[in-house]
C-alpha positions in Angstrom: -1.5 -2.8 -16.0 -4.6 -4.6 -16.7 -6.5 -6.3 -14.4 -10.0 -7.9 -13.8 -11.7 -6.3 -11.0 -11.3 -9.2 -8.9 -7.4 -9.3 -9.5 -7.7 -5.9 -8.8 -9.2 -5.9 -5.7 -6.3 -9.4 -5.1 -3.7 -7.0 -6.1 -5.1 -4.4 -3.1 -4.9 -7.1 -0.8 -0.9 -7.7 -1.6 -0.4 -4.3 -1.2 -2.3 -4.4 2.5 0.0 -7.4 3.6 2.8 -5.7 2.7 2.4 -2.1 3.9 0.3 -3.1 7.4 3.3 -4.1 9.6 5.3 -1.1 8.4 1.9 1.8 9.3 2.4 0.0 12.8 5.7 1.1 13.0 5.9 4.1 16.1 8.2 6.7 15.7 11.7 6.4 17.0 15.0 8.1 16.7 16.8 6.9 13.2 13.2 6.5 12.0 11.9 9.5 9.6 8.0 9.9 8.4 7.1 9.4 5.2 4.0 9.8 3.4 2.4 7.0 0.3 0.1 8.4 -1.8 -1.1 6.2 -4.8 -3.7 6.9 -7.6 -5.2 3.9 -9.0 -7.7 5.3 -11.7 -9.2 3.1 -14.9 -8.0 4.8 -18.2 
C-alpha cells in the first residue's frame, strides 16, 4: 500500500479505534487468547 506519512500515521489511528475495545476484553470462559503481531516496514 502506499501512503503519505500522515495517512499513515491516519491509517494507525483506524487500526487503534478498532482494536482498543477488543485489548479491554478480560478473560472469560468461551473466550480464548490470541496474540496480533503486525510489521509495518517502508520497502
Amino acid at each position: 500500500m502506499y501512503l503519505s506519512d500522515e495517512e499513515f500515521r491516519d491509517f494507525l489511528q483506524d487500526l487503534r479505534e478498532i482494536l482498543a475495545p477488543r485489548f479491554a476484553n478480560q478473560p472469560a470462559p468461551g473466550r480464548t487468547r490470541r496474540l496480533l503481531s503486525t510489521i509495518v516496514m517502508p520497502s
